[in-house]
DOTOR-490461 format. One line per field, with one value per residue: x, y, z of N, C-alpha, C in turn; residue in one letter. Coordinates in pm, whole numbers, plus 50000, padded with zeros to 5 digits. Layout:
<pts>
n.x <- X; ...
n.y <- Y; ...
n.z <- Z; ...
ca.x <- X; ...
ca.y <- Y; ...
ca.z <- Z; ...
c.x <- X; ...
c.y <- Y; ...
c.z <- Z; ...
residuo <- A; ...
</pts>
This chain:
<pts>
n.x <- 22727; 22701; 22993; 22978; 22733; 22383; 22105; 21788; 21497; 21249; 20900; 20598; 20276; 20000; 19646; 19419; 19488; 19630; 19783; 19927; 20049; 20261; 20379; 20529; 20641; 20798; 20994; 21108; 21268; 21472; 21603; 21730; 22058; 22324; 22444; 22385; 22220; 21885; 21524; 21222; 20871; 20568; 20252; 19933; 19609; 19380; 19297; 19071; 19128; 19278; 19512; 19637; 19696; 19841; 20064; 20175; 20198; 20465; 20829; 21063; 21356; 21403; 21165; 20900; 20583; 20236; 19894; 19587; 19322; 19126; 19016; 19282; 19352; 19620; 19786; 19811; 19829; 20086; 20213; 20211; 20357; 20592; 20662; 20754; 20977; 21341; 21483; 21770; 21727; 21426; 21232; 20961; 20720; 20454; 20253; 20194; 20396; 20674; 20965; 21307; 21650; 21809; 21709; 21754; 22000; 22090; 21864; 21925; 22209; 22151; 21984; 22222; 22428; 22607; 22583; 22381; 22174; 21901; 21576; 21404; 21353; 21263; 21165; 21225; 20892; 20729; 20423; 20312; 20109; 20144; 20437; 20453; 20569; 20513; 20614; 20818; 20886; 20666; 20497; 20349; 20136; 20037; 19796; 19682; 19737; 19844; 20058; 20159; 20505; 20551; 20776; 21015; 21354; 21673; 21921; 22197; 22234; 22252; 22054; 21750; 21611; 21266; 20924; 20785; 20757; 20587; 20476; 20479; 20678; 20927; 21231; 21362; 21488; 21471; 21442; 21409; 21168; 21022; 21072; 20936; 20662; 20563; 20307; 20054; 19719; 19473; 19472; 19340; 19430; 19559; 19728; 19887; 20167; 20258; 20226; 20409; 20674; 20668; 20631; 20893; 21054; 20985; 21166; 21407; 21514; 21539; 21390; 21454; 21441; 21558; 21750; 21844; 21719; 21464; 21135; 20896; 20499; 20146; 19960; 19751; 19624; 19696; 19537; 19299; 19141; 19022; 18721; 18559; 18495; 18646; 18905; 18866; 18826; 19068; 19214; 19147; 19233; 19515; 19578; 19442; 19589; 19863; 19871; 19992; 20238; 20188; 20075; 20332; 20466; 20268; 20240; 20572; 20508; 20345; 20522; 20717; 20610; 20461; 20701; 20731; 20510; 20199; 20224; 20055; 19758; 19493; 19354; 19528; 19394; 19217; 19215; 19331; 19436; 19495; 19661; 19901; 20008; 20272; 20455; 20560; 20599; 20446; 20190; 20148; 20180; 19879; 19735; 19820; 19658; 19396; 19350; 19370; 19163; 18958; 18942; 18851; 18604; 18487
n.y <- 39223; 39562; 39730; 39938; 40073; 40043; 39793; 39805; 39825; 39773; 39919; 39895; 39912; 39796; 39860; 39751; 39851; 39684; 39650; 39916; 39867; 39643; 39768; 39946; 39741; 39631; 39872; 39905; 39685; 39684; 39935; 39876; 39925; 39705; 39498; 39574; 39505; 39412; 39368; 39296; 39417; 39358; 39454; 39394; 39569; 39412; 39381; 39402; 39305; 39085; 39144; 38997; 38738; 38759; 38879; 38695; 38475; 38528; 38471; 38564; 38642; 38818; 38948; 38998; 38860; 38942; 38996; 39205; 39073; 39236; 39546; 39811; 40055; 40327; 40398; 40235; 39983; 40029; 40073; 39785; 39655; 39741; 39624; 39358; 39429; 39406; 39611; 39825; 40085; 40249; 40244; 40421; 40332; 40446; 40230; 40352; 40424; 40506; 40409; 40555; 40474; 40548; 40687; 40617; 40631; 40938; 41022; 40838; 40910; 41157; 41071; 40962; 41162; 41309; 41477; 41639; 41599; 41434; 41372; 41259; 41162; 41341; 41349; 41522; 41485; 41393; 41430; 41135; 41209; 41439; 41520; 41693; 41894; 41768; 41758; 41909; 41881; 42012; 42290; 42563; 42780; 43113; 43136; 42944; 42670; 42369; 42242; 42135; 42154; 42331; 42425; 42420; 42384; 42427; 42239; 42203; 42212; 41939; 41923; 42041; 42192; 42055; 42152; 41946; 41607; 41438; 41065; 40923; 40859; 40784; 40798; 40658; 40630; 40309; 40272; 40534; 40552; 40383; 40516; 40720; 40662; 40567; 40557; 40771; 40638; 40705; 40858; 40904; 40732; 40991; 41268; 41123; 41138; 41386; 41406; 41268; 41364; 41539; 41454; 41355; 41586; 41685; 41512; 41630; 41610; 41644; 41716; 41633; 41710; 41597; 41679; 41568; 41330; 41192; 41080; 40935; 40993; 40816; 41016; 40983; 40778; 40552; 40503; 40630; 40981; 41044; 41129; 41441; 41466; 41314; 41414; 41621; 41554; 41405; 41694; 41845; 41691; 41690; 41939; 42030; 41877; 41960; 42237; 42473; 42465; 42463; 42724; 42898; 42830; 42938; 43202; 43277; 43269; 43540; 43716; 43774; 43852; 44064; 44279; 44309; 44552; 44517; 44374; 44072; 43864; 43911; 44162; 44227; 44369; 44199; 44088; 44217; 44505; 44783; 44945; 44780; 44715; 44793; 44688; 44417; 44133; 44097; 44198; 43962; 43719; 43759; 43755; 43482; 43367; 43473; 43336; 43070; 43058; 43079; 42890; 42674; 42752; 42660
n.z <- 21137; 21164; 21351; 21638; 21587; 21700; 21793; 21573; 21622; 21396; 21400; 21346; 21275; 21153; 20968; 20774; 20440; 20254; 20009; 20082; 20293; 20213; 20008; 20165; 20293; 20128; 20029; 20311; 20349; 20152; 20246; 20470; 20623; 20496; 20752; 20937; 21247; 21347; 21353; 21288; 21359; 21272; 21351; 21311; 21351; 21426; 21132; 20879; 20589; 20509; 20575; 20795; 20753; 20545; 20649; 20872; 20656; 20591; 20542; 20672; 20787; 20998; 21026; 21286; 21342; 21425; 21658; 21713; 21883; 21904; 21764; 21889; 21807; 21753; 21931; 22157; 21994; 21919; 22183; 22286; 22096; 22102; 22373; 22303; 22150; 22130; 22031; 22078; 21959; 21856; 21549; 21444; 21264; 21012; 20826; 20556; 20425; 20188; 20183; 20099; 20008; 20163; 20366; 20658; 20764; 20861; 21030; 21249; 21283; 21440; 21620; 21783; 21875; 22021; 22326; 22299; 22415; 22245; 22238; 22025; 21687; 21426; 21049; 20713; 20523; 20233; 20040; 19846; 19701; 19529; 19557; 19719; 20038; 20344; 20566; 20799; 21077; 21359; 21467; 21673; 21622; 21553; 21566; 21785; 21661; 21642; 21431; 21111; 20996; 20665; 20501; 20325; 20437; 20493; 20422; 20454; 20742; 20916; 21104; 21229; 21529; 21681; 21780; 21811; 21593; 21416; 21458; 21210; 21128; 21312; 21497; 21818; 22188; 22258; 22582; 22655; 22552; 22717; 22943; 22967; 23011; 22758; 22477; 22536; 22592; 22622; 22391; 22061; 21794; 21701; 21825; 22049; 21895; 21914; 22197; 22328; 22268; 22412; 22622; 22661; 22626; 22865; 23077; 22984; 22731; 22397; 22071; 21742; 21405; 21111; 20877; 20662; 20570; 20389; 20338; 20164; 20211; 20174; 20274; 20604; 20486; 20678; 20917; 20821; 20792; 20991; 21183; 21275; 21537; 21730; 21649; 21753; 22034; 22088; 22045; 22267; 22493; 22423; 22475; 22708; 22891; 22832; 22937; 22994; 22931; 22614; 22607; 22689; 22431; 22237; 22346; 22302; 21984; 21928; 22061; 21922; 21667; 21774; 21815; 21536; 21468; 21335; 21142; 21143; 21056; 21229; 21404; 21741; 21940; 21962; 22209; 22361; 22521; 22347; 22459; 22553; 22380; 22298; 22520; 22477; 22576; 22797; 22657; 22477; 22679; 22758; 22531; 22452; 22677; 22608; 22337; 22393; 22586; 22430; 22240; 22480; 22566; 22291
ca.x <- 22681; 22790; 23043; 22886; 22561; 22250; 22045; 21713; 21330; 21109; 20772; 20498; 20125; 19893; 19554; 19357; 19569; 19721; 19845; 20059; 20178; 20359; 20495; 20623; 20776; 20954; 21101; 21224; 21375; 21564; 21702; 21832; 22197; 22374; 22521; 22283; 22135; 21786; 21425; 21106; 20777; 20481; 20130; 19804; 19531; 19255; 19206; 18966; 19123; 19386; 19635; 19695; 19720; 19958; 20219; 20189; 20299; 20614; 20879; 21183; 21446; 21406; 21034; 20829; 20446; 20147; 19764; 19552; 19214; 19033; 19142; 19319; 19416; 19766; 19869; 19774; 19918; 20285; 20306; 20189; 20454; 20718; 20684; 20754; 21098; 21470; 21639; 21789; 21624; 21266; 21211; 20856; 20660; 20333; 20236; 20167; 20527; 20779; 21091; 21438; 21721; 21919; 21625; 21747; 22113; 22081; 21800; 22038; 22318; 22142; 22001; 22320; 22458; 22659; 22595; 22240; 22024; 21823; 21493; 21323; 21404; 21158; 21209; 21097; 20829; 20683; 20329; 20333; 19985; 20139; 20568; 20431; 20628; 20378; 20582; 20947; 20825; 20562; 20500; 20249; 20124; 20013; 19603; 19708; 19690; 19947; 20042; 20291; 20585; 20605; 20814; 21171; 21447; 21836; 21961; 22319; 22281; 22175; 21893; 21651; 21514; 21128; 20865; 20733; 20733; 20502; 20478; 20445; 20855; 21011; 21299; 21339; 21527; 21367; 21432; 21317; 21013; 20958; 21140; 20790; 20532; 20471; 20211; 19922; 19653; 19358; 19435; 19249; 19483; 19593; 19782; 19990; 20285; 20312; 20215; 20544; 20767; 20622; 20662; 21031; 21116; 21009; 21322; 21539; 21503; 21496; 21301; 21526; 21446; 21692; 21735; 21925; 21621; 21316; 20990; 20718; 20416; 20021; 19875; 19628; 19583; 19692; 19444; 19210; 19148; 18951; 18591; 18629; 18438; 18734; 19025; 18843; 18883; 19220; 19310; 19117; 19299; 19653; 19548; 19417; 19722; 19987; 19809; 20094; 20375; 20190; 20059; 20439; 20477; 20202; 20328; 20658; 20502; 20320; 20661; 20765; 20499; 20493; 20837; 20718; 20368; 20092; 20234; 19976; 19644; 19400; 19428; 19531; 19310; 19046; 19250; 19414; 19418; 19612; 19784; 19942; 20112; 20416; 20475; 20549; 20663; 20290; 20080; 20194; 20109; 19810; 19691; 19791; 19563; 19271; 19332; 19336; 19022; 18868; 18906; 18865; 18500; 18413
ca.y <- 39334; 39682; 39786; 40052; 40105; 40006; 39702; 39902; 39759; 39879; 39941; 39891; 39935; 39782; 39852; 39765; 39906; 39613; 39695; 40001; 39784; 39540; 39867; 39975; 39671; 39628; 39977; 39909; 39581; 39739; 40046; 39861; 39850; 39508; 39424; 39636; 39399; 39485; 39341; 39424; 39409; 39421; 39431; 39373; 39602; 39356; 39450; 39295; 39288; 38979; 39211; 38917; 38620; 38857; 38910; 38522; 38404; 38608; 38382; 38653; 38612; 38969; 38986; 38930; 38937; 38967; 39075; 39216; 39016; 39370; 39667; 39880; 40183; 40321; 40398; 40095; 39887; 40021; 40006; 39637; 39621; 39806; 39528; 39252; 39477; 39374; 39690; 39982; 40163; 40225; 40321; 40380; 40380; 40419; 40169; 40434; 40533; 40452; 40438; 40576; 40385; 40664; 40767; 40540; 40690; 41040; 40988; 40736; 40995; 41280; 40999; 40928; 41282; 41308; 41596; 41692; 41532; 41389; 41227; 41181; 41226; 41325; 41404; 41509; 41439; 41475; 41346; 41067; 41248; 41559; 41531; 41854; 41886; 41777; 41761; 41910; 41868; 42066; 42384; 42626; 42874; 43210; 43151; 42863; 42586; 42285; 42221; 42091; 42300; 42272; 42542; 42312; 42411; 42466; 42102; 42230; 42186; 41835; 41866; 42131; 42128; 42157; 42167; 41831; 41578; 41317; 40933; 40809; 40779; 40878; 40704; 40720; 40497; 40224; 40272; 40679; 40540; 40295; 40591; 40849; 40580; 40503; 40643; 40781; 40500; 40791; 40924; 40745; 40773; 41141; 41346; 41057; 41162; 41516; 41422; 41172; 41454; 41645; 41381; 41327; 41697; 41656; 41435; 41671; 41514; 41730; 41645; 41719; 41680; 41511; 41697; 41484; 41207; 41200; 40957; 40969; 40907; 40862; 41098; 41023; 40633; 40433; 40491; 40742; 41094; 41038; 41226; 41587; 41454; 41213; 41481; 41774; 41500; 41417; 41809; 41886; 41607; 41735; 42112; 42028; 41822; 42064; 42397; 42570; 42493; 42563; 42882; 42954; 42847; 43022; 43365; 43286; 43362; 43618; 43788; 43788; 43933; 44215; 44315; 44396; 44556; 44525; 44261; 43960; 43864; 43930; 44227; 44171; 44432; 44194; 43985; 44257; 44631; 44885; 45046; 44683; 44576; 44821; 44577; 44219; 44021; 44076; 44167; 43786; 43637; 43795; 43744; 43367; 43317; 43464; 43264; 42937; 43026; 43085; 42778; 42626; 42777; 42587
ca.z <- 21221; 21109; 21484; 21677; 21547; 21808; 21729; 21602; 21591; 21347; 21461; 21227; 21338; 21050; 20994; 20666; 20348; 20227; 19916; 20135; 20376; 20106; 19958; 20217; 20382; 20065; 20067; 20411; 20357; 20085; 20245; 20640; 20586; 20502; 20833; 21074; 21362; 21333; 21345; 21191; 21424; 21199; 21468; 21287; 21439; 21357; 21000; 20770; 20444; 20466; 20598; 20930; 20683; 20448; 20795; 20876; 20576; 20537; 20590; 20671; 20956; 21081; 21101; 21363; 21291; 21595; 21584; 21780; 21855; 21866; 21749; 21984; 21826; 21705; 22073; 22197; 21937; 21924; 22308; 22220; 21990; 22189; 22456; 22203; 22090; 22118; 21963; 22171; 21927; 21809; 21468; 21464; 21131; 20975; 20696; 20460; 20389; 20082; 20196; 20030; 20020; 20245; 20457; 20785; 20869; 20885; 21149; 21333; 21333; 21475; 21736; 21846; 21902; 22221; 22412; 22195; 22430; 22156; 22230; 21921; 21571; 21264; 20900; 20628; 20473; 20154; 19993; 19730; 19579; 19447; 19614; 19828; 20146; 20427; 20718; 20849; 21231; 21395; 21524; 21718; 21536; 21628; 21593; 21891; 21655; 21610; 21250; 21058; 20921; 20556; 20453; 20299; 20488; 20420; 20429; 20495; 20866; 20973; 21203; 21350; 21689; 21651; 21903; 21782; 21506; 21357; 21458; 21120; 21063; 21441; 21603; 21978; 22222; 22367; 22710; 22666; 22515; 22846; 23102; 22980; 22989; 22648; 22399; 22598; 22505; 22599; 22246; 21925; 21644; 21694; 21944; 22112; 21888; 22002; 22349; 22319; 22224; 22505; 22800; 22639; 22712; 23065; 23076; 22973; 22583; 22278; 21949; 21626; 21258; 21036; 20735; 20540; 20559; 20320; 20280; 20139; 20301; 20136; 20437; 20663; 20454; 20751; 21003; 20765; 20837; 21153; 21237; 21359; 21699; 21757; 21618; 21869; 22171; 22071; 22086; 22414; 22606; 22475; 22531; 22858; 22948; 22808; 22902; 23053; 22800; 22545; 22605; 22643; 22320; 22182; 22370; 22204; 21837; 21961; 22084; 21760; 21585; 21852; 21751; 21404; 21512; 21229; 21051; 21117; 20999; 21331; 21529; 21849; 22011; 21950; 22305; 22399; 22532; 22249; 22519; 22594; 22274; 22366; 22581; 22414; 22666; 22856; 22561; 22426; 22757; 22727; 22439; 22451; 22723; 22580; 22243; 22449; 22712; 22354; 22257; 22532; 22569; 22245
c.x <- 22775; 22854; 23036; 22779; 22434; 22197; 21877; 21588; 21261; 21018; 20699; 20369; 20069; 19753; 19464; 19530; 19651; 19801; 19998; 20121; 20297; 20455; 20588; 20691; 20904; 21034; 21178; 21293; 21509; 21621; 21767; 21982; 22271; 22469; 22434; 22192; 22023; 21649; 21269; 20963; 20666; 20316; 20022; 19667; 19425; 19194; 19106; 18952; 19246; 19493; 19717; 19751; 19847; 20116; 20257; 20214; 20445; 20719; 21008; 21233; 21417; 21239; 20976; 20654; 20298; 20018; 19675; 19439; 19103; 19088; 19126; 19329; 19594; 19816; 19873; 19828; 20056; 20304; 20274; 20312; 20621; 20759; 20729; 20993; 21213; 21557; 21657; 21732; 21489; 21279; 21035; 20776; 20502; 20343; 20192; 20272; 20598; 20902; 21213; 21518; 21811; 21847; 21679; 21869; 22126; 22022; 21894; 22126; 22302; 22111; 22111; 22427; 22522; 22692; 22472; 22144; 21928; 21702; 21453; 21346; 21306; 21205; 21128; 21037; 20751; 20546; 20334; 20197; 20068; 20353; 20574; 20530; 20499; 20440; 20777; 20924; 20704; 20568; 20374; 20256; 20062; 19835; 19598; 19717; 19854; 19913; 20195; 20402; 20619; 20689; 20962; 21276; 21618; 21872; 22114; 22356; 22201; 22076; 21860; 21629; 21379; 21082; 20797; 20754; 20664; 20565; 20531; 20586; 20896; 21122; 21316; 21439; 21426; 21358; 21385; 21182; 20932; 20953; 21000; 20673; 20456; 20370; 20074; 19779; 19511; 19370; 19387; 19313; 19514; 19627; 19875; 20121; 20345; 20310; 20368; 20652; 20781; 20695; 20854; 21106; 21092; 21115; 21391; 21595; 21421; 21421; 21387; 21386; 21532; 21669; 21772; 21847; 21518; 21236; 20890; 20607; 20270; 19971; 19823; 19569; 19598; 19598; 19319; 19232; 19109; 18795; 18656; 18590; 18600; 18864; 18985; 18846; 19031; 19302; 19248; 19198; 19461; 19651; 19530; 19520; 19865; 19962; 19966; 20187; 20339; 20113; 20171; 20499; 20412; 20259; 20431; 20643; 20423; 20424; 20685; 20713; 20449; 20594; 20820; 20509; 20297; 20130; 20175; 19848; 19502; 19458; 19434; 19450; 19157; 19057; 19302; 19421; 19531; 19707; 19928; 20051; 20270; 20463; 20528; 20517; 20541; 20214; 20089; 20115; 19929; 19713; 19621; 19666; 19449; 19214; 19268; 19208; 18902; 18809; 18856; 18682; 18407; 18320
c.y <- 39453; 39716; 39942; 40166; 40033; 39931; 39823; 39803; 39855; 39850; 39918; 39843; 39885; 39742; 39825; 39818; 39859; 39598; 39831; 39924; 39703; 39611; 39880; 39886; 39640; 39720; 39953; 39798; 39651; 39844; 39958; 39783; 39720; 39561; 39494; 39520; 39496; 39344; 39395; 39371; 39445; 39361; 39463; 39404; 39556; 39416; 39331; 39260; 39210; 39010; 39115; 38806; 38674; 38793; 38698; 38443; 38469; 38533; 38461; 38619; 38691; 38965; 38881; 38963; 38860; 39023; 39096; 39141; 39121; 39474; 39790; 40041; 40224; 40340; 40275; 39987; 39894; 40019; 39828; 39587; 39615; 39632; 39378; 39273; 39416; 39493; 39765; 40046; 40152; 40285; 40299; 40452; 40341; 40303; 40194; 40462; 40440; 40526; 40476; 40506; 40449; 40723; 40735; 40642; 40795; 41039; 40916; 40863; 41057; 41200; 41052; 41034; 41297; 41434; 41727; 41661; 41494; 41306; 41170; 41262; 41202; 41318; 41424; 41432; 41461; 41369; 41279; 41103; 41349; 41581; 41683; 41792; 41846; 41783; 41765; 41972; 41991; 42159; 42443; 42730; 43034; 43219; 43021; 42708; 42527; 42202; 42180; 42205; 42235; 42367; 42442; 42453; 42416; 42278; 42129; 42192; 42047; 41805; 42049; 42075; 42205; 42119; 41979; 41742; 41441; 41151; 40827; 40799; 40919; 40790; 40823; 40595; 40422; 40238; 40431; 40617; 40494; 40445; 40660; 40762; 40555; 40571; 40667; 40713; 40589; 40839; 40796; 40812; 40946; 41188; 41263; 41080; 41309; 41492; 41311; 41262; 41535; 41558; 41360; 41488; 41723; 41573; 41524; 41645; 41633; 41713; 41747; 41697; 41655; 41543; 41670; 41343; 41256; 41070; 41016; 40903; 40967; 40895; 41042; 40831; 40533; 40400; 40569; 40865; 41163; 41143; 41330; 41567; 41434; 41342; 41588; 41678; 41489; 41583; 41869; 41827; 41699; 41906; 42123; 41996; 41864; 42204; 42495; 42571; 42538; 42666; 42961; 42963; 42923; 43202; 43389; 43347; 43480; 43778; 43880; 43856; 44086; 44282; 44366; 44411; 44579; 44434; 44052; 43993; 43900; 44065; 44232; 44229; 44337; 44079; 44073; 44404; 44683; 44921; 44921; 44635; 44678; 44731; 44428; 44137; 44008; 44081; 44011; 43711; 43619; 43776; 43533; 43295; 43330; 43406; 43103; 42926; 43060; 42941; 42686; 42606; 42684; 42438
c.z <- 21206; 21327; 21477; 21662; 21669; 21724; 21677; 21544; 21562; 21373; 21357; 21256; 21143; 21086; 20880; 20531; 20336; 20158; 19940; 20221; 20293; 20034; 20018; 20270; 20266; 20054; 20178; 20432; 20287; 20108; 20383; 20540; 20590; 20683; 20941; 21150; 21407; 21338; 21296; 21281; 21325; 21310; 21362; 21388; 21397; 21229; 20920; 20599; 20445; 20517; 20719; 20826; 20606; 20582; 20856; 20797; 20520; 20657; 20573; 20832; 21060; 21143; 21187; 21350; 21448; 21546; 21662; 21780; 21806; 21823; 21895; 21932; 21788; 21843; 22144; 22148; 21900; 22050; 22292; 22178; 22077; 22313; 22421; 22203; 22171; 22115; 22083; 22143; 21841; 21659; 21462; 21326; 21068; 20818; 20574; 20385; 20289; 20153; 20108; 20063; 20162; 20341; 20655; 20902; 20914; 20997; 21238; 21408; 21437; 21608; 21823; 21882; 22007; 22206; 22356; 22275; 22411; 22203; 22113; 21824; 21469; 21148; 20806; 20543; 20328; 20082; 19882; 19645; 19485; 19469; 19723; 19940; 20254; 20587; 20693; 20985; 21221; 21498; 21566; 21646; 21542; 21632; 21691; 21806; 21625; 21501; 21225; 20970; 20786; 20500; 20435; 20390; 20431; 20499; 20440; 20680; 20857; 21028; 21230; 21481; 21610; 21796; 21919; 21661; 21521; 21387; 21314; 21064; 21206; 21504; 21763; 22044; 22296; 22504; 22741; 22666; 22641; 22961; 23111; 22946; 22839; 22571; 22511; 22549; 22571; 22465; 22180; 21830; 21618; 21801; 22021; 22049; 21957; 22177; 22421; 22334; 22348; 22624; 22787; 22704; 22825; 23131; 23069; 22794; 22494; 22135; 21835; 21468; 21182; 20905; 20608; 20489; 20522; 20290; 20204; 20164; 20176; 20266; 20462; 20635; 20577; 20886; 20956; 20837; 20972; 21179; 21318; 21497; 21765; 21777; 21707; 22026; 22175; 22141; 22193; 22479; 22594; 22497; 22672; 22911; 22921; 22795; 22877; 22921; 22658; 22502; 22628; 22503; 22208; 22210; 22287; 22078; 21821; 21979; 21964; 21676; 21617; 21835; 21646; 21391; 21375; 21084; 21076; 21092; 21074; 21461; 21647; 21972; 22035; 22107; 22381; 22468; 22436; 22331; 22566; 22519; 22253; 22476; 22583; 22474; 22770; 22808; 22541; 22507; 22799; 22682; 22450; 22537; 22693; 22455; 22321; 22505; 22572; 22280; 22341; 22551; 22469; 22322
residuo <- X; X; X; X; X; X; X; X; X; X; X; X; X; X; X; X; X; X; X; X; X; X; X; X; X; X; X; X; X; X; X; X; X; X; X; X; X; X; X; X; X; X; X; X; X; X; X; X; X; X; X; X; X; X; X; X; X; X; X; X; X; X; X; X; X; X; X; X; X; X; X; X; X; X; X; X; X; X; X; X; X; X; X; X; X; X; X; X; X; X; X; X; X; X; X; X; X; X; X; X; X; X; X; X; X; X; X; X; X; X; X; X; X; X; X; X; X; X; X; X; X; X; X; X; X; X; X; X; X; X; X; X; X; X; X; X; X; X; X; X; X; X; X; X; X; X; X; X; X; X; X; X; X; X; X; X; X; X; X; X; X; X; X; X; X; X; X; X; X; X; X; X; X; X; X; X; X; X; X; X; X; X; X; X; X; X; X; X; X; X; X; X; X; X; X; X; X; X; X; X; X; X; X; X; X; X; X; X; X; X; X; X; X; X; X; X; X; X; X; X; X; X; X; X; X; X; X; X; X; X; X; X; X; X; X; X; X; X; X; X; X; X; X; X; X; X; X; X; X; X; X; X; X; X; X; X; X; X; X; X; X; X; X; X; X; X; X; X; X; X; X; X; X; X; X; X; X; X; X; X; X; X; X; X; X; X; X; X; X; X; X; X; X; X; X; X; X; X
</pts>
């Protein structure tokens, strides 16, 4: 047991995509450091391609393997999982992802931060179709929508704070994860990671990015891409249930954009009165609201 490191349980939601799960569990056998006291949770969301029989014959110390009778859902089946766990901490990962050998500690570090108030830590990400960047956390964007930031970053500092980052490779501690009730099990496979990030900063709990950690993930493979019905309930519930904050966040890039007037893509007169956008700091608020009650109308 490496001294003073946290015991840490990886998470691992499987659903179908058996051939990625096997990838990836061997990437992550092969990167957890020799002496780290650790466990590996692999939950079987009732798939139908062998993927339960696969986890039941793997005869490893660390893992522990479980299955749902029905399928639940990715929220549903990592609090499942979670309730199973041992570690202090969560690493919580999709079964899409190839791990690096070096991807684990960096994340860890930034964890363990005293005096960062760290809830939850992302990283990047980059796609195994093309090595594109697909994800260095997640941001609001000034047409109200929440997206991923792919733009690579300066890897000289250790971490960002973002507003959010992605489930599919997040550590967290276990007892945060319990303190904010757990993945919201109204979402279906979308929106419970941001809405995680969210209930964590109602704590007092910040969400970094760990820029010294890279995966690569096949997108979207471990639960599919989802129906737009499904992905437009998903983002009503967390729109509805995080109006306020973020239509501050939305104002925020708004701000910004008011500061250097006529440099975005929609003019704002079309939310806004002209005589207003001298103003920022109320055009913004402004604005944001009549982006949101536009959506909202859909």
């Amino acid at each position: 047991m490496i001294s003073g490191l946290p015991t840490v349980s990886f998470v691992v939601p499987l659903f179908n995509q058996l051939e990625h799960s096997q990838a990836m569990l061997a990437t992550l056998l092969n990167s957890i450091p020799d002496g780290m006291e650790h466990e590996i949770i692999l939950i079987d969301d009732a798939s139908t391609d062998g993927t339960s029989d696969w986890i039941f014959s793997l005869a490893h110390p660390s893992i522990k393997a479980f299955r749902n009778v029905i399928n639940l859902g990715y929220a549903a089946t990592n609090n499942t999982a979670v309730q199973q766990a041992k570690g202090d901490v969560l690493a919580l990962l999709n079964n899409d992802l190839l791990l690096s050998k070096d991807w684990l500690m960096p994340m860890l570090e930034v964890l363990m931060l005293p005096g960062f108030q760290v809830g939850a830590v992302g990283n990047i990400q980059v796609r195994t179709v093309d090595d594109d960047i697909d994800h260095v956390g997640i941001h609001m964007n000034h047409r109200g929508h929440l997206t991923h930031t792919r733009e690579m970053v300066s890897t000289e500092k250790s971490l960002i704070k973002s507003l959010a980052v992605t489930g599919a490779c997040m550590l967290v501690r276990r007892n945060d994860f319990l303190a904010c009730g757990c993945f919201d099990e109204n979402f279906h496979n979308g929106g419970e990671d941001v809405d995680l990030c969210f209930k964590l900063q109602e704590l007092g709990l910040r969400t970094y990015v760990a820029t010294q950690s890279c995966v690569r993930h096949h997108v979207s493979c471990s639960r599919g891409a989802g129906s737009s019905l499904t992905n437009e309930r998903n983002s009503r519930l967390l729109y509805s249930k995080w109006r306020k904050k973020l239509k501050y966040e939305l104002a925020a890039e708004w701000r910004k954009l008011l500061v250097n007037y006529g440099s975005y893509e929609v003019p704002p007169t079309h939310w806004v009165e002209e005589e207003l956008l001298a103003m920022p700091c109320l055009a913004s608020l402004r604005i944001a609201e009549a982006i949101l009650c536009e959506q909202e109308s859909r």
